[in-house]
C-alpha positions as YAML, in Angstrom:
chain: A
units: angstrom
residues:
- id: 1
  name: UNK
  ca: [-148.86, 104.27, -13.36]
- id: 2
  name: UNK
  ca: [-145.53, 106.02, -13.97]
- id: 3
  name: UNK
  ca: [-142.34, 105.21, -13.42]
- id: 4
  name: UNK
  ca: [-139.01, 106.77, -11.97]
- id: 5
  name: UNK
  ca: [-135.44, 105.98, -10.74]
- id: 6
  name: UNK
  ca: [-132.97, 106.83, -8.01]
- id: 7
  name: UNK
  ca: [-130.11, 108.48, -10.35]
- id: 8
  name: UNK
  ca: [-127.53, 106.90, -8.60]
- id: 9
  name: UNK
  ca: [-127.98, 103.68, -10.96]
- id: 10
  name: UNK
  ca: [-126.39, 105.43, -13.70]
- id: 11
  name: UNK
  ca: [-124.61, 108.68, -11.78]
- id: 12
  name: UNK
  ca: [-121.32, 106.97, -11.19]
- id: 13
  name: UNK
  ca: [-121.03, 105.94, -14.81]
- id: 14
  name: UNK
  ca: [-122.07, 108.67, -16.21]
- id: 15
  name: UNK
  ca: [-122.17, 112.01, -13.98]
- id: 16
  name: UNK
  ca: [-125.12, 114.35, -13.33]
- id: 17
  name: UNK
  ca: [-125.64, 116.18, -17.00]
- id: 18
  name: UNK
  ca: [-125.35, 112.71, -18.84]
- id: 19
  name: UNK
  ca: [-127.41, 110.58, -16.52]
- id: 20
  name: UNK
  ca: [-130.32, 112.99, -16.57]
- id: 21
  name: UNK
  ca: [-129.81, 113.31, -20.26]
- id: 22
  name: UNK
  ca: [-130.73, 109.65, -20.75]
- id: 23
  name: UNK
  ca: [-133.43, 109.65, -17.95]
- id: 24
  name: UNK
  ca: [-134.62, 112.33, -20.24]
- id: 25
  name: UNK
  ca: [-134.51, 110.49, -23.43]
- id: 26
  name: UNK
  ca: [-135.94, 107.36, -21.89]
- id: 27
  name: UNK
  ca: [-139.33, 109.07, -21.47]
- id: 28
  name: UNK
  ca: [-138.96, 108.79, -17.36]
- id: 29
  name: UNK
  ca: [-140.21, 111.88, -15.77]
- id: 30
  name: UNK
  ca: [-139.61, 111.96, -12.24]
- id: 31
  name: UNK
  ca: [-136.34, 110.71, -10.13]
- id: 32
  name: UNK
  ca: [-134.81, 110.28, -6.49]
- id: 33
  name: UNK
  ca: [-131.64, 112.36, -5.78]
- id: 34
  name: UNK
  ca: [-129.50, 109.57, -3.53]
- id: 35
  name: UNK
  ca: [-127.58, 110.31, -0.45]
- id: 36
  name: UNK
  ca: [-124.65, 109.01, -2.18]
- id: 37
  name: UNK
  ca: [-124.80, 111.59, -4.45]
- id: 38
  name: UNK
  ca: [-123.42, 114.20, -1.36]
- id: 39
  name: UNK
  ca: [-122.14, 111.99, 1.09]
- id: 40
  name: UNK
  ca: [-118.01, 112.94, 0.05]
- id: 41
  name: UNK
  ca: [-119.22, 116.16, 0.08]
- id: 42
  name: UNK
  ca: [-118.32, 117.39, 4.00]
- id: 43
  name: UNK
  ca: [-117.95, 120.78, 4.02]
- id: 44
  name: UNK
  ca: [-118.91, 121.67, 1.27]
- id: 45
  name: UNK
  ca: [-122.44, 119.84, 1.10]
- id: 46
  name: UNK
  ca: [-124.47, 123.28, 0.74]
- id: 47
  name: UNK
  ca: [-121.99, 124.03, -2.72]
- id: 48
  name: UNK
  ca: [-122.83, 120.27, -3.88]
- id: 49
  name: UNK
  ca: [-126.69, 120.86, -3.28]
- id: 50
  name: UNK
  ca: [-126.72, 124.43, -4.99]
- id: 51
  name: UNK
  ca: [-124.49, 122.78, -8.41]
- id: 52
  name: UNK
  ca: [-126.57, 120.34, -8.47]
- id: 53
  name: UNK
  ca: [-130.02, 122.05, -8.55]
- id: 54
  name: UNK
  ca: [-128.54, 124.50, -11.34]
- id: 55
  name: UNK
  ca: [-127.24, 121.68, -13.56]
- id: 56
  name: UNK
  ca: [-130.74, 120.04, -13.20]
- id: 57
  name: UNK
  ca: [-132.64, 123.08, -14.49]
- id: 58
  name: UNK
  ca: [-131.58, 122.41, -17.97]
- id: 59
  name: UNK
  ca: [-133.64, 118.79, -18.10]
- id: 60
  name: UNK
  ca: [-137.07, 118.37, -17.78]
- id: 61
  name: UNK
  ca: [-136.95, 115.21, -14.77]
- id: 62
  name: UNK
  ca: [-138.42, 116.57, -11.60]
- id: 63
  name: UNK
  ca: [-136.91, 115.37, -8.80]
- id: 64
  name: UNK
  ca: [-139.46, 114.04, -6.92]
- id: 65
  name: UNK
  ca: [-137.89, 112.48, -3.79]
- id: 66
  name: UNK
  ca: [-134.48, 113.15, -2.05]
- id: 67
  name: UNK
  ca: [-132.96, 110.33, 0.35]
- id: 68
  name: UNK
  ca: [-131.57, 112.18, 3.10]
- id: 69
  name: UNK
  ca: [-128.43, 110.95, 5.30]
- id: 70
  name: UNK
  ca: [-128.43, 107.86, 6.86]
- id: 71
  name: UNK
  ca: [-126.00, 105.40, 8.72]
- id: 72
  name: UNK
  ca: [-125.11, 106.69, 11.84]
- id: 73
  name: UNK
  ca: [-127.00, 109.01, 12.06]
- id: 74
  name: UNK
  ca: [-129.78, 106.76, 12.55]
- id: 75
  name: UNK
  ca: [-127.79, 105.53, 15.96]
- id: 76
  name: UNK
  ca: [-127.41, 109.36, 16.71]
- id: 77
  name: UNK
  ca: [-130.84, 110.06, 16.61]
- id: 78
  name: UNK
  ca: [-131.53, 107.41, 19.43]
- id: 79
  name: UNK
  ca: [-128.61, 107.92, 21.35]
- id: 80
  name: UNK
  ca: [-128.56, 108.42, 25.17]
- id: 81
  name: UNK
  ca: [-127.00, 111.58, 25.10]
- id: 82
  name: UNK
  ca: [-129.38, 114.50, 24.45]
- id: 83
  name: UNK
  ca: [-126.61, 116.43, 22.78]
- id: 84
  name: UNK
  ca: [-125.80, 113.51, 20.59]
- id: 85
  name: UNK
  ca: [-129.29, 113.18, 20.00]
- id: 86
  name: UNK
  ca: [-130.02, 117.23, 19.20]
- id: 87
  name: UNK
  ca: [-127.21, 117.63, 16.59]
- id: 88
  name: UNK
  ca: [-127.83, 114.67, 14.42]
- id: 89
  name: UNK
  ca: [-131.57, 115.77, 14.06]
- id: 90
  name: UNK
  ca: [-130.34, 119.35, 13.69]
- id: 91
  name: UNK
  ca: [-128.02, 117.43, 10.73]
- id: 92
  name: UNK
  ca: [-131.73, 115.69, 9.56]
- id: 93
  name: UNK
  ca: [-133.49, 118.95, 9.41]
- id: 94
  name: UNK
  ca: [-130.92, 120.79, 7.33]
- id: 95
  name: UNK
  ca: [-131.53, 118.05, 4.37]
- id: 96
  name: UNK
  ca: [-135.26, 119.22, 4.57]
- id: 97
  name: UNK
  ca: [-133.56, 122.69, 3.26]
- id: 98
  name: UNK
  ca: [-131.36, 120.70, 0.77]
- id: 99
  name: UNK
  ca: [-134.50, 118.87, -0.45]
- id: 100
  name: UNK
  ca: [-136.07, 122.42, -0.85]
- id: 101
  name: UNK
  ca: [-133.38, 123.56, -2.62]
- id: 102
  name: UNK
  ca: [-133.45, 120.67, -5.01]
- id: 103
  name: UNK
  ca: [-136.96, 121.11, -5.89]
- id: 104
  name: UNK
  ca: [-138.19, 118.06, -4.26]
- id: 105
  name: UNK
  ca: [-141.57, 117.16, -3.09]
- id: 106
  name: UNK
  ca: [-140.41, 114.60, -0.53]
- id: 107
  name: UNK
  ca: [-137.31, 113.53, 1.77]
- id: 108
  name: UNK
  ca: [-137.03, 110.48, 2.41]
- id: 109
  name: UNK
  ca: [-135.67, 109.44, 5.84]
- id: 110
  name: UNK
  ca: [-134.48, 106.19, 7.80]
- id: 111
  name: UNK
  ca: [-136.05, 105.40, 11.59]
- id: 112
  name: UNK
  ca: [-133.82, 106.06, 14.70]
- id: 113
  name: UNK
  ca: [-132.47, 102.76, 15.48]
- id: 114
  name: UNK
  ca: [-131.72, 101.33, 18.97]
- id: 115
  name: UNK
  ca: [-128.89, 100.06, 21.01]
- id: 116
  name: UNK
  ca: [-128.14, 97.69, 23.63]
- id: 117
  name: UNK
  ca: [-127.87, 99.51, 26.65]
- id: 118
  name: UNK
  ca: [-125.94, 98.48, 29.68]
- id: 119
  name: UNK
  ca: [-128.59, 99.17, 32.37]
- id: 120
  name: UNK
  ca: [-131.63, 98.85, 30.62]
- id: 121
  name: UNK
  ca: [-133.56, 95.55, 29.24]
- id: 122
  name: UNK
  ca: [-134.66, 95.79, 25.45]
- id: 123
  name: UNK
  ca: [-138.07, 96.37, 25.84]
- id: 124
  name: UNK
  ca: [-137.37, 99.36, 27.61]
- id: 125
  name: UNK
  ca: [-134.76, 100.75, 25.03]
- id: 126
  name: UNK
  ca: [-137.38, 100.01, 22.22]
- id: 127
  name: UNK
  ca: [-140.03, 101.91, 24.02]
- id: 128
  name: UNK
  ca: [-138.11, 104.91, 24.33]
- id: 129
  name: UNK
  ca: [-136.74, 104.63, 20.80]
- id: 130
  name: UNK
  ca: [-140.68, 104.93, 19.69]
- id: 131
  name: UNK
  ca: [-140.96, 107.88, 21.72]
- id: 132
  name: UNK
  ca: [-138.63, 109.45, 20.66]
- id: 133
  name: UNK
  ca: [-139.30, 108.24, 16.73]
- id: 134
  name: UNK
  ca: [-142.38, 110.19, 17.26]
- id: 135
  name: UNK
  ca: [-140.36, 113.60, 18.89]
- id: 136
  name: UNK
  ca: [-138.00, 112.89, 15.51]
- id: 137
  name: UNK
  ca: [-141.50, 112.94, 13.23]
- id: 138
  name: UNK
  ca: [-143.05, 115.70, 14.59]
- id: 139
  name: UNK
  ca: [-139.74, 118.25, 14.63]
- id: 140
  name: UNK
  ca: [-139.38, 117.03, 10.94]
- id: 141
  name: UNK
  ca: [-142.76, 117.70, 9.68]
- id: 142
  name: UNK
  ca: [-142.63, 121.20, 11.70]
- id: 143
  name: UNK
  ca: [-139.82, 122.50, 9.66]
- id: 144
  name: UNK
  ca: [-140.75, 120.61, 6.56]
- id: 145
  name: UNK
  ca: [-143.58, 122.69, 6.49]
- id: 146
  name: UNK
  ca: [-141.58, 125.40, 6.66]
- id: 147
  name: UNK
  ca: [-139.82, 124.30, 3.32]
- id: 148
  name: UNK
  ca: [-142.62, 122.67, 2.15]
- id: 149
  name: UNK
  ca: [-140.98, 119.46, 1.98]
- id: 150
  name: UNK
  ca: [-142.69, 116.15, 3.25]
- id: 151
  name: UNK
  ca: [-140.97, 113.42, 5.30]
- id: 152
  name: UNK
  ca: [-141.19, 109.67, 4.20]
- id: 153
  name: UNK
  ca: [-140.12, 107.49, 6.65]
- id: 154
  name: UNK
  ca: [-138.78, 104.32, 4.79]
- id: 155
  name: UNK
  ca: [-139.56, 100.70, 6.44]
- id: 156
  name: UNK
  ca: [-136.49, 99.60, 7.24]
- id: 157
  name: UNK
  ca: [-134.75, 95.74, 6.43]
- id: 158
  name: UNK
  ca: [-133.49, 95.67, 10.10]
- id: 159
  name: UNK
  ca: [-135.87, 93.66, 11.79]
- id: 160
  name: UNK
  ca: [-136.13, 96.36, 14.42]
- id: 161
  name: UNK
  ca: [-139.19, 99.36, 15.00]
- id: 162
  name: UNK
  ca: [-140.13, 100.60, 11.33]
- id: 163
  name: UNK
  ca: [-139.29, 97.48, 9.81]
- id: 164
  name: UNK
  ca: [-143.58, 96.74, 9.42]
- id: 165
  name: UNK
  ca: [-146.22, 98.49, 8.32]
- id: 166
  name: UNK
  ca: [-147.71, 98.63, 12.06]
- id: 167
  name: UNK
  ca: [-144.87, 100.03, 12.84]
- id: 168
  name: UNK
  ca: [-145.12, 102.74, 10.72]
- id: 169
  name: UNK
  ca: [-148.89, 103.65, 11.47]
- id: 170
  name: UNK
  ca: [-148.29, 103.61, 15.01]
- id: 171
  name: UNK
  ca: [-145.23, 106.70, 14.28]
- id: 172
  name: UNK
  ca: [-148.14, 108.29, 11.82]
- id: 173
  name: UNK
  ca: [-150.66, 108.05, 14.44]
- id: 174
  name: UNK
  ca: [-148.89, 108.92, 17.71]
- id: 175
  name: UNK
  ca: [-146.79, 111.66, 15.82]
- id: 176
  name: UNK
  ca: [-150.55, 112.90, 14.25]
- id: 177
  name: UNK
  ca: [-149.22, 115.89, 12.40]
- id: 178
  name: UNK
  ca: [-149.44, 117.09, 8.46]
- id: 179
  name: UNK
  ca: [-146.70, 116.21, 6.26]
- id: 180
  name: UNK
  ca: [-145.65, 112.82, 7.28]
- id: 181
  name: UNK
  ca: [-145.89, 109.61, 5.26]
- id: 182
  name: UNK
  ca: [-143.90, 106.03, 4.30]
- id: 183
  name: UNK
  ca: [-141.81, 105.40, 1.66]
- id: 184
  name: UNK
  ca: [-142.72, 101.72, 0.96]
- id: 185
  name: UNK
  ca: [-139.62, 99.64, -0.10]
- id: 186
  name: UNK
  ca: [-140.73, 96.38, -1.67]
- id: 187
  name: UNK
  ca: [-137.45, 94.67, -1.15]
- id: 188
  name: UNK
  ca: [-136.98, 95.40, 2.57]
- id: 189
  name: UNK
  ca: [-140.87, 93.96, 2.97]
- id: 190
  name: UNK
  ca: [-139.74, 90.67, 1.17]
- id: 191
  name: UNK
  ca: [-136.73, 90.05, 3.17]
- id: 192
  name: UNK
  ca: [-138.92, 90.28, 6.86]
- id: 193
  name: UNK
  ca: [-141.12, 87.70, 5.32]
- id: 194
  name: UNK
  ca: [-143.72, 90.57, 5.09]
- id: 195
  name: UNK
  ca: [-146.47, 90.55, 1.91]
- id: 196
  name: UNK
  ca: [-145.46, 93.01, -0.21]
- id: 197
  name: UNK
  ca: [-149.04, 93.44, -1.91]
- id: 198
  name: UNK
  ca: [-151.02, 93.09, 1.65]
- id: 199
  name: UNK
  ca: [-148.53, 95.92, 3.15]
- id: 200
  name: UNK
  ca: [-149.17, 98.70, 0.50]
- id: 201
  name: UNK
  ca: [-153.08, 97.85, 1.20]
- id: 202
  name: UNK
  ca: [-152.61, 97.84, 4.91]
- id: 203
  name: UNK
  ca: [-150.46, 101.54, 4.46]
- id: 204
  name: UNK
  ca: [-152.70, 102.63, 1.98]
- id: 205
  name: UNK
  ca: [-152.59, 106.37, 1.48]
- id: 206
  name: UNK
  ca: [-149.76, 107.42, 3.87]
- id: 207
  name: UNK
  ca: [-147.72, 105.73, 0.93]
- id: 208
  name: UNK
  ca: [-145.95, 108.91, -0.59]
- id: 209
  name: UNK
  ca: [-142.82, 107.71, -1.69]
- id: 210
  name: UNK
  ca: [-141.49, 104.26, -3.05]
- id: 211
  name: UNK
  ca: [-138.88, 102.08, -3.24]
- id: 212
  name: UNK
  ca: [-138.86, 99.58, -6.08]
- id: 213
  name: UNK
  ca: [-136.96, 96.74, -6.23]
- id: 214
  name: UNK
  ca: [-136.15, 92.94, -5.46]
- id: 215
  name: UNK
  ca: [-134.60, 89.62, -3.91]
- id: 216
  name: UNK
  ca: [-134.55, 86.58, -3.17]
- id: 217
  name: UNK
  ca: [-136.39, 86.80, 0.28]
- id: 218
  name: UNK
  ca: [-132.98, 86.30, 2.16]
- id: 219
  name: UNK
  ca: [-130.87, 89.04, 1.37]
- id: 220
  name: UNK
  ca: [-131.02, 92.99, 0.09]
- id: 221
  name: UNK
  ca: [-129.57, 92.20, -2.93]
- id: 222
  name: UNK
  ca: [-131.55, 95.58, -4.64]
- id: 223
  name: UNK
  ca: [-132.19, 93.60, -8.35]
- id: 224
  name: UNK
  ca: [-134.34, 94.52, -10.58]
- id: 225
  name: UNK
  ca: [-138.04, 94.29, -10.39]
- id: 226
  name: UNK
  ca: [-139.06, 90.36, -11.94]
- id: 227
  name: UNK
  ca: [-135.37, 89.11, -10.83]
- id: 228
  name: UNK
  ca: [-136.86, 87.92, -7.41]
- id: 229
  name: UNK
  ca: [-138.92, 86.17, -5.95]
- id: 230
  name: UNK
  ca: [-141.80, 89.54, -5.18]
- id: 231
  name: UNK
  ca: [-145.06, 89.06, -7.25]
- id: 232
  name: UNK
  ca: [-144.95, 92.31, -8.83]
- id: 233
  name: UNK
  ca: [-148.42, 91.53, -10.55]
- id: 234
  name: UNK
  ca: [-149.90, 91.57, -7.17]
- id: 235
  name: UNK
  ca: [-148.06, 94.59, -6.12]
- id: 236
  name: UNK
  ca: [-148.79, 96.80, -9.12]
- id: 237
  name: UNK
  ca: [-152.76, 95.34, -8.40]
- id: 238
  name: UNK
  ca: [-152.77, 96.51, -4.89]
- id: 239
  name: UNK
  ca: [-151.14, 100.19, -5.78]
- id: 240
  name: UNK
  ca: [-154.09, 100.04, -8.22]
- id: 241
  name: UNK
  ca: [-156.71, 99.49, -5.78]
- id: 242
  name: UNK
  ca: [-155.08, 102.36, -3.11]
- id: 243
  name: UNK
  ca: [-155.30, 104.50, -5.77]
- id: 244
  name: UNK
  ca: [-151.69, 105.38, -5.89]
- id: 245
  name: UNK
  ca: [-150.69, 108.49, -7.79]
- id: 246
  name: UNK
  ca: [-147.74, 108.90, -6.89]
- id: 247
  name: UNK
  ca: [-144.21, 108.07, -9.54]
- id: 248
  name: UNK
  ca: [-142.97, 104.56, -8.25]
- id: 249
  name: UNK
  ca: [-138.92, 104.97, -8.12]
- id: 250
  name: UNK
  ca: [-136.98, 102.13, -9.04]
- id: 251
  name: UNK
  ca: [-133.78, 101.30, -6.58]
- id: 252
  name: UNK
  ca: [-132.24, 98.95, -7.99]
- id: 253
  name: UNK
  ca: [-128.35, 98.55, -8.40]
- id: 254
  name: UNK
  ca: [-125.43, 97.68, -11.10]
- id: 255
  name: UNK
  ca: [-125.39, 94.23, -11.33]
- id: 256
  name: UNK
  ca: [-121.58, 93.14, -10.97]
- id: 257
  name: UNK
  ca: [-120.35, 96.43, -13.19]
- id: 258
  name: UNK
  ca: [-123.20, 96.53, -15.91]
- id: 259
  name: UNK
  ca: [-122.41, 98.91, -18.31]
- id: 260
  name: UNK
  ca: [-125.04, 102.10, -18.51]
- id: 261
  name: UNK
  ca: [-126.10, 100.49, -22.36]
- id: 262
  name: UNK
  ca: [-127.41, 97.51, -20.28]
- id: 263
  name: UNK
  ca: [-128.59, 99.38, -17.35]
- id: 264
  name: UNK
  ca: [-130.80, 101.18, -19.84]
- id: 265
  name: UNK
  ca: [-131.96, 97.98, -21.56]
- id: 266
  name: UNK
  ca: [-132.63, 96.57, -18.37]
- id: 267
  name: UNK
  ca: [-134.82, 100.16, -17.45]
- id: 268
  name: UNK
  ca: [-136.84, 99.38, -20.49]
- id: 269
  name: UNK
  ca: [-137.73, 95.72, -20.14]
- id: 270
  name: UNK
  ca: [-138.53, 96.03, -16.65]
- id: 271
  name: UNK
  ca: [-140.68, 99.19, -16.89]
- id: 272
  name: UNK
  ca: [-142.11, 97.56, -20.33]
- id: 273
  name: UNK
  ca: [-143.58, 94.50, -18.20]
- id: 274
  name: UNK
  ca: [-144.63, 96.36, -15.38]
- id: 275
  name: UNK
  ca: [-146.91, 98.37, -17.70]
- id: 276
  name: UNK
  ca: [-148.21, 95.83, -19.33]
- id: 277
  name: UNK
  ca: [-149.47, 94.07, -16.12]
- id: 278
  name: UNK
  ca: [-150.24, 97.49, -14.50]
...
């Protein structure tokens, strides 16, 4: 198994050139570009993407997954107002072109997420938000094609539609196109009670993107791998037995201002262990 990270556990110490430098000299081959990285950007998002890109040509990390825009967004794409609804997926689509640009195989994407609505009961906002989940999936993996990008949607830790892995299958299924798949996040599992280990068997190979990271069950606290309460011996056995070939991305954060040194040494005893059990 190989490991990777989401840059954006070093990027704000340390910039672009210097944080892939170290990725680089700490043996880890492929990484996640985060939204974070281009979320100041506004206007000038397209100049961001295209620096970006140019300044990663010099190292030899592939970027393997992008995490597109989310927040609200995510409202947007659910929202009751077709134009509403039509401009923030016209916003999604775009990062499928960014993710292009970046060299990526995957984007990585966030569920439309549901409201309260004044005259309708729950059950019937949630039914339309699937529908139109699946509408979402299918225009994504039409012009992803087109960019040959694929779409991960990640489970989300709102205990809303995505959230489980039979809610994910049922968007694979009904949307039953190419160029779709999860991105499994082990922490958002562990804090909807779900097993971590029985959900990458039960998602088997539409896993083409990960999430690595921790907690205590309660909370998203994003620590590292072995700082929870996740039996990462039991995950690493069930990406084993699905076969998994894909790089498994760390997302972890800082903890309380770590300095990159101990970020580093903290990269190395995690991804030490996890080998060793792996």
């Amino acid at each position: 198994m190989e490991f990777g990270l989401d840059i954006w556990l070093l990027y704000p110490s340390l910039g672009l050139e210097k944080t892939l430098e170290t990725v680089e000299r700490e043996g880890f081959r492929y990484i996640e570009y985060p939204y974070e990285m281009f979320r100041d950007a506004g206007e000038n998002l397209m100049r961001r993407v295209k620096e970006v890109a140019e300044k990663a040509k010099s190292y030899s990390v592939k970027p393997y997954q992008v995490h597109g825009e989310y927040g609200s967004i995510n409202f947007e794409l659910t929202s009751g107002d077709p134009v509403s609804r039509e401009k923030a997926l016209g916003r999604m689509e775009e990062w499928l072109r960014y993710a292009s640009m970046l060299e990526a195989d995957v984007l990585v994407v966030h569920l439309g997420f549901p409201r309260p609505r004044l005259d309708e009961t729950y059950d019937r906002v949630i039914e339309g938000v699937v529908e139109l989940n699946v509408e979402i999936a299918r225009r994504l993996a039409e012009v992803g094609e087109e960019y040959g990008v694929k779409v991960a949607f990640e489970n989300c830790v709102e205990p809303w539609f995505g959230a489980s892995p039979a809610d994910l299958l049922l968007l694979l299924e009904e949307a039953d196109v190419q160029g779709l798949g999860v991105c499994l996040d082990t922490g958002h599992l562990n804090v909807n009670g779900l097993d971590v280990a029985g959900s990458i068997r039960r998602l088997g190979d539409a896993i083409i993107a990960t999430h690595l990271h921790d907690n205590d069950g309660r909370y998203d606290q994003h620590l590292p791998p072995l700082a929870g309460s996740i039996d990462w011996r039991e995950v690493l056995k069930a990406f084993r037995e699905i076969k998994f070939d894909k790089p498994l991305i760390y997302e972890f954060g800082s903890q309380r201002g770590q300095s990159p040194e101990n970020i580093v040494a903290t990269l190395r005893l995690v991804t030490g262990y996890l080998k060793s059990i792996g």
